[in-house]
Jmol script that loads the backbone (N, CA, C; Angstrom):
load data "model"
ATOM      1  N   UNK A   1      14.277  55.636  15.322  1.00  0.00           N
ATOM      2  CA  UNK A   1      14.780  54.374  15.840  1.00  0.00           C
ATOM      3  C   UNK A   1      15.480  54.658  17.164  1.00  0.00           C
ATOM      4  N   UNK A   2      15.043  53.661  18.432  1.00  0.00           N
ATOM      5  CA  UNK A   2      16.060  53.857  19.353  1.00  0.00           C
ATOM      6  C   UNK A   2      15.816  52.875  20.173  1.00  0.00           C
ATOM      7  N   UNK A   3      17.260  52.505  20.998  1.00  0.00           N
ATOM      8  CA  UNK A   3      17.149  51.502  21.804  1.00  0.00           C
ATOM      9  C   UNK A   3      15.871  50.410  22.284  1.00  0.00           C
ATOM     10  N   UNK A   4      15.726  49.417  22.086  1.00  0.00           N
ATOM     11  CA  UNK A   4      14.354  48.669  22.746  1.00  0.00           C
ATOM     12  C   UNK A   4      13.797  48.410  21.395  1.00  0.00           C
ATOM     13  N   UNK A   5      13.710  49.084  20.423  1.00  0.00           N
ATOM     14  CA  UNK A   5      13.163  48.674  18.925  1.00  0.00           C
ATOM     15  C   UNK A   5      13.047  47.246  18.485  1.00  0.00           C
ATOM     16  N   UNK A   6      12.380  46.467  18.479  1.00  0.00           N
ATOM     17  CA  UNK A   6      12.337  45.741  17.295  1.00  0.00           C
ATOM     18  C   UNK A   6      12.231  45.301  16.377  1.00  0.00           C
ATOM     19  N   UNK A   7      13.349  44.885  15.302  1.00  0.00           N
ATOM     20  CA  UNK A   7      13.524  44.782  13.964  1.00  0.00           C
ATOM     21  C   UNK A   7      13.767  44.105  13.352  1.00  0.00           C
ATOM     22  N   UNK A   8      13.113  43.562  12.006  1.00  0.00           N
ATOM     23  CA  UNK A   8      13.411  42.479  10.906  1.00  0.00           C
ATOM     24  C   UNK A   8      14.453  42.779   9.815  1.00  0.00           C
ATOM     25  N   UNK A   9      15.295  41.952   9.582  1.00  0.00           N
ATOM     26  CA  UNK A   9      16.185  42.278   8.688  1.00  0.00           C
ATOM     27  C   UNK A   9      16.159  41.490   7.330  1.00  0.00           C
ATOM     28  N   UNK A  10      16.011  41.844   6.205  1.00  0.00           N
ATOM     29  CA  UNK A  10      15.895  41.232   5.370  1.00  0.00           C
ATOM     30  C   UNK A  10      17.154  41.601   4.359  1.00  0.00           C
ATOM     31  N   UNK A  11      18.062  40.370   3.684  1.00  0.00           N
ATOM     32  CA  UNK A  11      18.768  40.409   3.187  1.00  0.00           C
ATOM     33  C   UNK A  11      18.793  41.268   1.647  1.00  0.00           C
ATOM     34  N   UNK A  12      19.201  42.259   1.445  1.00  0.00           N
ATOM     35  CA  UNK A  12      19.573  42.658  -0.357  1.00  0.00           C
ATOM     36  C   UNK A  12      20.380  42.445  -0.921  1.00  0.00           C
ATOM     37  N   UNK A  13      21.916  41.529  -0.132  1.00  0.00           N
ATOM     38  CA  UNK A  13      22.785  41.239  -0.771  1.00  0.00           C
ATOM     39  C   UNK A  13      22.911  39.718  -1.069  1.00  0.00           C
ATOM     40  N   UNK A  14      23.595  39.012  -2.038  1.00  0.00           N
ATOM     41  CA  UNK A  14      24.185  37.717  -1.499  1.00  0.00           C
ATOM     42  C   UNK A  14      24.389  37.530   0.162  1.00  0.00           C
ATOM     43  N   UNK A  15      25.594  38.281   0.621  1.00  0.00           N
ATOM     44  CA  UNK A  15      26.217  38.499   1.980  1.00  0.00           C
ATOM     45  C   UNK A  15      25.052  38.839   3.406  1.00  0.00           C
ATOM     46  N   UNK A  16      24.001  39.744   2.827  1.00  0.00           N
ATOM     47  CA  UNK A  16      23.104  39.788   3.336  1.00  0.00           C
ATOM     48  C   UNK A  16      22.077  38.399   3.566  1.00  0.00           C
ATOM     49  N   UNK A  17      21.761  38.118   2.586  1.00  0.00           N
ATOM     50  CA  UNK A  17      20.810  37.091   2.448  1.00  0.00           C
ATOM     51  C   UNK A  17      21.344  35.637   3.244  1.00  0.00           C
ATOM     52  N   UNK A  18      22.551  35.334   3.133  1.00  0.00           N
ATOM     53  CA  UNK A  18      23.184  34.217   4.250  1.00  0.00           C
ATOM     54  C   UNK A  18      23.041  34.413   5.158  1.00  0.00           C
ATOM     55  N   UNK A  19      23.535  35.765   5.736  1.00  0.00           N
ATOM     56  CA  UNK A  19      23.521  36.283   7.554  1.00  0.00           C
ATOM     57  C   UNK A  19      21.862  36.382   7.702  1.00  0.00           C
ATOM     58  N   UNK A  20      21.161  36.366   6.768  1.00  0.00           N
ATOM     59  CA  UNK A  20      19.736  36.352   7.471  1.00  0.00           C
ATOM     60  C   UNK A  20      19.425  35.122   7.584  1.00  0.00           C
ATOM     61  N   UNK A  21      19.484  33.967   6.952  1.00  0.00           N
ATOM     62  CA  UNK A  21      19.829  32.455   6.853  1.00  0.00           C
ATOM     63  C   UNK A  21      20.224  32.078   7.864  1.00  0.00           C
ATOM     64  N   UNK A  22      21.186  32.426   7.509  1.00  0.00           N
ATOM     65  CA  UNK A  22      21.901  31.852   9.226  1.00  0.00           C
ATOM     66  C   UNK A  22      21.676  32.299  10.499  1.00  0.00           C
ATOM     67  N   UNK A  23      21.717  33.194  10.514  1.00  0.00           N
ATOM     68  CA  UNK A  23      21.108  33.845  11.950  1.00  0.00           C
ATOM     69  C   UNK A  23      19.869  34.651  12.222  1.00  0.00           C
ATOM     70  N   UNK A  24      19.015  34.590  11.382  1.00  0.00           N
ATOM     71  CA  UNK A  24      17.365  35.347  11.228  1.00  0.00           C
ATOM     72  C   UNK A  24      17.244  36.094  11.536  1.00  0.00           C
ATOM     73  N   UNK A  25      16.225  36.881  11.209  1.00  0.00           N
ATOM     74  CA  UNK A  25      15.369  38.228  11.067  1.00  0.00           C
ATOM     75  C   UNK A  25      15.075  38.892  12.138  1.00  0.00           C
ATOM     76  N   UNK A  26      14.911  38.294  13.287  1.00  0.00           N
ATOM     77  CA  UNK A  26      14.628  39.241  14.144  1.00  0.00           C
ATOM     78  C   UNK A  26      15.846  40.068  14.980  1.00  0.00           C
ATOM     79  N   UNK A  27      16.076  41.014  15.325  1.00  0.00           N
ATOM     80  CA  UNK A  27      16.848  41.759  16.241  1.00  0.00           C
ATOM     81  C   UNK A  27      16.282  43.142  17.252  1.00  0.00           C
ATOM     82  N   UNK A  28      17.032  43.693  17.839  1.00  0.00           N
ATOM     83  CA  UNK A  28      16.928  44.413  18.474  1.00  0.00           C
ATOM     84  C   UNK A  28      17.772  45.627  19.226  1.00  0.00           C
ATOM     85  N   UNK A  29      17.228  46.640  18.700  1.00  0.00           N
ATOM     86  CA  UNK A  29      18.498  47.989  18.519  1.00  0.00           C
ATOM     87  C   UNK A  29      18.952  48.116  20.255  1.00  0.00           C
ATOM     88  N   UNK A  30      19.902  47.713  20.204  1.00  0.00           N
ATOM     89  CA  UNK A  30      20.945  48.074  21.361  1.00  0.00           C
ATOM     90  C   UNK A  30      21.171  49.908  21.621  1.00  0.00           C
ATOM     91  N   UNK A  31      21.787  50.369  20.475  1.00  0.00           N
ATOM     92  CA  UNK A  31      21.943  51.479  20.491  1.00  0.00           C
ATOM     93  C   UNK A  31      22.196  52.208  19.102  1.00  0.00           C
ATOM     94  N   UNK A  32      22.263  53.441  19.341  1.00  0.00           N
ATOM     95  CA  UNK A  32      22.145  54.586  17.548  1.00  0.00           C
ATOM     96  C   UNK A  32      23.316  55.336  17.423  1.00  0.00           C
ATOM     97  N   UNK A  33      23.984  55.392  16.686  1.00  0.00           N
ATOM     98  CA  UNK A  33      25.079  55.965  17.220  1.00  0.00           C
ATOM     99  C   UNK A  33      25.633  56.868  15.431  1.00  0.00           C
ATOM    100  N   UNK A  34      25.242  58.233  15.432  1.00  0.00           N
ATOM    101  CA  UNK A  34      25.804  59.395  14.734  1.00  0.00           C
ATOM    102  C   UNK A  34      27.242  59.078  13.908  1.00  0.00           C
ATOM    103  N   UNK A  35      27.387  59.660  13.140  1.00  0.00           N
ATOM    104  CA  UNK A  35      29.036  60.353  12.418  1.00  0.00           C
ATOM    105  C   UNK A  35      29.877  58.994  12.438  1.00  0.00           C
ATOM    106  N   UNK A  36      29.559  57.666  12.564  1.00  0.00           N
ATOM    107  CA  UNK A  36      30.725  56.903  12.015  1.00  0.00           C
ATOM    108  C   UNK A  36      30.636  56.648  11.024  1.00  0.00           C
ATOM    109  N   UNK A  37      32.179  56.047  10.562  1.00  0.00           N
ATOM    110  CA  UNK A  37      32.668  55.916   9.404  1.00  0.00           C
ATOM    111  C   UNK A  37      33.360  54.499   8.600  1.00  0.00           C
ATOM    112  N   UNK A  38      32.295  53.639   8.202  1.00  0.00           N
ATOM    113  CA  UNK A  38      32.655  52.280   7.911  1.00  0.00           C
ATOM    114  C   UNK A  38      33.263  52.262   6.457  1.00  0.00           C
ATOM    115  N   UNK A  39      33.408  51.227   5.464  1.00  0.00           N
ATOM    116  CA  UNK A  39      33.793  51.156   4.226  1.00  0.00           C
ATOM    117  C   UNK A  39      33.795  52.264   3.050  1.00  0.00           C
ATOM    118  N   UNK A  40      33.005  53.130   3.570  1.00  0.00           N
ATOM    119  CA  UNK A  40      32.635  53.874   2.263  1.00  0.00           C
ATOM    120  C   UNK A  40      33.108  55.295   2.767  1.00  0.00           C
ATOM    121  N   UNK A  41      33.734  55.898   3.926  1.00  0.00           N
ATOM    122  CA  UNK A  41      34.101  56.928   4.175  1.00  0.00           C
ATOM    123  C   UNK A  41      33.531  57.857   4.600  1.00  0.00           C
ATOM    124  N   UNK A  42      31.986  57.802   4.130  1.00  0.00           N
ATOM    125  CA  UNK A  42      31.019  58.683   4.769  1.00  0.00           C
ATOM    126  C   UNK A  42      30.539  58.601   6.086  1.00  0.00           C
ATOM    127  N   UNK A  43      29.707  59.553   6.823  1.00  0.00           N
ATOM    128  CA  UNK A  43      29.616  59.676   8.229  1.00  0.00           C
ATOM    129  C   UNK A  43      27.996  59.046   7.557  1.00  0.00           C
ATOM    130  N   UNK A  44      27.501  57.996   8.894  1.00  0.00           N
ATOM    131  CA  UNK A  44      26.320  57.816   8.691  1.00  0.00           C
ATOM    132  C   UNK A  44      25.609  56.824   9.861  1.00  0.00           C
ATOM    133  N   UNK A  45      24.666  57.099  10.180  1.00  0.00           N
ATOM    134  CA  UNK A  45      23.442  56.868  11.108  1.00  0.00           C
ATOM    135  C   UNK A  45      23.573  55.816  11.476  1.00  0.00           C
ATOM    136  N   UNK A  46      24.469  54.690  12.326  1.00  0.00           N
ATOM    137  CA  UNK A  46      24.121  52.952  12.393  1.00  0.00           C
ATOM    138  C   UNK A  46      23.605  52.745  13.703  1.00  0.00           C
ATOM    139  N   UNK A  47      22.851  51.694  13.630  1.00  0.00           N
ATOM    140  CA  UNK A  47      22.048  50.731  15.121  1.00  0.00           C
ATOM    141  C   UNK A  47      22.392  49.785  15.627  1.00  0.00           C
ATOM    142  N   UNK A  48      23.027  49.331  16.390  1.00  0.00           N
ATOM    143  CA  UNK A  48      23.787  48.408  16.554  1.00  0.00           C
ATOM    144  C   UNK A  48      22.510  47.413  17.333  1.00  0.00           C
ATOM    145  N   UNK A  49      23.083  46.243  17.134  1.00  0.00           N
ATOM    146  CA  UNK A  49      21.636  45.009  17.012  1.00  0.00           C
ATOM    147  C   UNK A  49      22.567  44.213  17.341  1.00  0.00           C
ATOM    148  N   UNK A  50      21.366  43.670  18.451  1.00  0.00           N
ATOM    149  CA  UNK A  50      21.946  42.098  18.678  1.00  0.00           C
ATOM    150  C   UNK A  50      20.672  40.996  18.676  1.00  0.00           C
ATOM    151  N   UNK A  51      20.786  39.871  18.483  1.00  0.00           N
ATOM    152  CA  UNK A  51      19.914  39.367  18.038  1.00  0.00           C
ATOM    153  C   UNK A  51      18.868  38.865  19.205  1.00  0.00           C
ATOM    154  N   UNK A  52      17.676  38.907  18.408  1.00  0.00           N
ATOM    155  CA  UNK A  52      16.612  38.666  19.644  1.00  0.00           C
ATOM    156  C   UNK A  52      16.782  37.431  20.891  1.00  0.00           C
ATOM    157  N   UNK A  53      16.596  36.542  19.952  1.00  0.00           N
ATOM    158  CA  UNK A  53      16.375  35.102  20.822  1.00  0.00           C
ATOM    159  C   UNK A  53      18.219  34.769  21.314  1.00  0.00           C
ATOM    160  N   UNK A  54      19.233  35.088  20.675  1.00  0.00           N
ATOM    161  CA  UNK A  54      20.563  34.807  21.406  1.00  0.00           C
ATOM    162  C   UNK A  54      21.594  35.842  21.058  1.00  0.00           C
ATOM    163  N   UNK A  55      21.346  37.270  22.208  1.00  0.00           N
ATOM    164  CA  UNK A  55      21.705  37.937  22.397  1.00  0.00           C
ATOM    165  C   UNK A  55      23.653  38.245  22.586  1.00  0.00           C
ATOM    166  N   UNK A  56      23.648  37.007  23.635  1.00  0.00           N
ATOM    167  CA  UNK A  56      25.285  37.219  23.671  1.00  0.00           C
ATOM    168  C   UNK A  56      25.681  36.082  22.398  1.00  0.00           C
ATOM    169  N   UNK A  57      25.741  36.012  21.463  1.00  0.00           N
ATOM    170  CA  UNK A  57      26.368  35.498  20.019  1.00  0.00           C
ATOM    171  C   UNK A  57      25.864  35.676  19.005  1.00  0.00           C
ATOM    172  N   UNK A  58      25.184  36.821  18.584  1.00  0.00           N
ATOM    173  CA  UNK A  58      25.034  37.618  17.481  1.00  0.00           C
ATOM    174  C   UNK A  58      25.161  38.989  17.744  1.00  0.00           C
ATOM    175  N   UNK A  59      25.791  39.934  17.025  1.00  0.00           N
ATOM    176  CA  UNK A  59      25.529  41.374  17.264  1.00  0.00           C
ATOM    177  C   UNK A  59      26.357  42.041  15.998  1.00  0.00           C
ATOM    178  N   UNK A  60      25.281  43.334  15.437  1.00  0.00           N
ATOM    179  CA  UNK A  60      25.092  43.653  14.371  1.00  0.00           C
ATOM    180  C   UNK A  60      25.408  45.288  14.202  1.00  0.00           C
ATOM    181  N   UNK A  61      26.448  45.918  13.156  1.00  0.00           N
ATOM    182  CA  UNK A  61      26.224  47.344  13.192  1.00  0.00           C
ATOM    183  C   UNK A  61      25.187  47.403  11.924  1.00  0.00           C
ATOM    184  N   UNK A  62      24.068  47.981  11.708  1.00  0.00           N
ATOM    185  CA  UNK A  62      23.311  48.282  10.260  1.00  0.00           C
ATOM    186  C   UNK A  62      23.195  49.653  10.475  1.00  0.00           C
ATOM    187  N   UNK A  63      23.217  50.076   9.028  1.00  0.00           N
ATOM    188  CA  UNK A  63      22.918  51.955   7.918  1.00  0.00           C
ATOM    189  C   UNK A  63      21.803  51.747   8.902  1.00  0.00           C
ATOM    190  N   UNK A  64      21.214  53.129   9.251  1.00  0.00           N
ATOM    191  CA  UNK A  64      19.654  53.046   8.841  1.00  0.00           C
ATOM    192  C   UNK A  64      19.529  53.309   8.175  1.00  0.00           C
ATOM    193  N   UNK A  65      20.168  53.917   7.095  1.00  0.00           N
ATOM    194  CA  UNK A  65      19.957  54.756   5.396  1.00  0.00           C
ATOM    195  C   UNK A  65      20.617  53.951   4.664  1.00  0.00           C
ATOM    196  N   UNK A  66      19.618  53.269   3.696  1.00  0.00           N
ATOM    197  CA  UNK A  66      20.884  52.971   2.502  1.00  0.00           C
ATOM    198  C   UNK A  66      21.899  51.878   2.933  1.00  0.00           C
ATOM    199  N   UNK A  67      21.466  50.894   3.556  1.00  0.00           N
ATOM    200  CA  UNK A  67      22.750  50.043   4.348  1.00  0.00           C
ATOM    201  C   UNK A  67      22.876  48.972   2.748  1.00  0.00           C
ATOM    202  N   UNK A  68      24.144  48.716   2.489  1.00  0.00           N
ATOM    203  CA  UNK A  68      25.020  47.868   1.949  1.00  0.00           C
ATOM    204  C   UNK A  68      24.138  46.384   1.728  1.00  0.00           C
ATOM    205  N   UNK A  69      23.979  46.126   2.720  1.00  0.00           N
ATOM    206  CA  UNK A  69      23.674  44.672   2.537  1.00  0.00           C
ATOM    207  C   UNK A  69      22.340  43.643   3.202  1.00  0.00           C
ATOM    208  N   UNK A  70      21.681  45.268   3.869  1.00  0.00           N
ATOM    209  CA  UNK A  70      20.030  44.740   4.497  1.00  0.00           C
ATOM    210  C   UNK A  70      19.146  45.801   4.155  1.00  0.00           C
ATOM    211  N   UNK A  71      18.058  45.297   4.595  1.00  0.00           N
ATOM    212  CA  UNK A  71      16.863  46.538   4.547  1.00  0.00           C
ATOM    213  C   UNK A  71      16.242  46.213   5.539  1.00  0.00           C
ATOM    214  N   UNK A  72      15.832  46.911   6.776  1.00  0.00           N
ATOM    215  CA  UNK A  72      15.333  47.232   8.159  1.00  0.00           C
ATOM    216  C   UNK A  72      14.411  47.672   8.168  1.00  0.00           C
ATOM    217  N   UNK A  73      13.399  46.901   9.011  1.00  0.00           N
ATOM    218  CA  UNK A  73      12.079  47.121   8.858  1.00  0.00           C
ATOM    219  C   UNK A  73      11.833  47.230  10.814  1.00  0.00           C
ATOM    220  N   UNK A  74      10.836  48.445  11.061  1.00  0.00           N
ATOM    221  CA  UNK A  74      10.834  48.062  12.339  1.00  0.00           C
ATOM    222  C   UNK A  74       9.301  47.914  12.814  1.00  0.00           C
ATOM    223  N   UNK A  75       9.599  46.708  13.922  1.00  0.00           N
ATOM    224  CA  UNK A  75       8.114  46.131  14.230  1.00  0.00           C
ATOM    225  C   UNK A  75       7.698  46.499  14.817  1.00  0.00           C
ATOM    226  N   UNK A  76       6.212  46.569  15.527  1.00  0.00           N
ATOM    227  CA  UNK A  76       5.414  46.302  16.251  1.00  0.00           C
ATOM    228  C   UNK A  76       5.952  46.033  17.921  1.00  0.00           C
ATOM    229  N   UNK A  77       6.199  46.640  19.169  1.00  0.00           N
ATOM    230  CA  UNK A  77       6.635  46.205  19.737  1.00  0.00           C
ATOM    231  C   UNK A  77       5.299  45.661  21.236  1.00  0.00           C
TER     232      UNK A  77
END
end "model"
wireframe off; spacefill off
backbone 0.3
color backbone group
């Protein structure tokens, strides 16, 4: 995964499944960024995304491994 990617997000959580509702599936990896450390304490792989069609009012950190509350699929560009 890296910058320029585009990606569908599909909800696995409740929490997930609204934010895809509400603000849809498509995005696009801004950037990848190593060793941070969100809720769970562990160091791990996130992409930060902002959304395709309205870029400045959506923007997203997702796992690429194992994320909490989506599953990332990347498209066709």
């Amino acid at each position: 995964m890296e910058p320029g990617n585009r990606v569908k997000l599909t909800g696995k959580t409740k929490h997930g499944k609204n934010r895809v509702r509400e603000q849809g599936g498509a995005w696009v990896v801004v950037k990848v960024n190593s060793g941070l450390i969100f809720a769970d304490d562990r160091k791990k792989e996130f992409a930060l995304l902002r959304k395709e069609g309205n870029p400045a009012e959506h923007w997203r950190w997702v796992a690429l491994k194992d994320d909490k509350n989506f599953f990332m699929e990347t498209l066709e560009t």
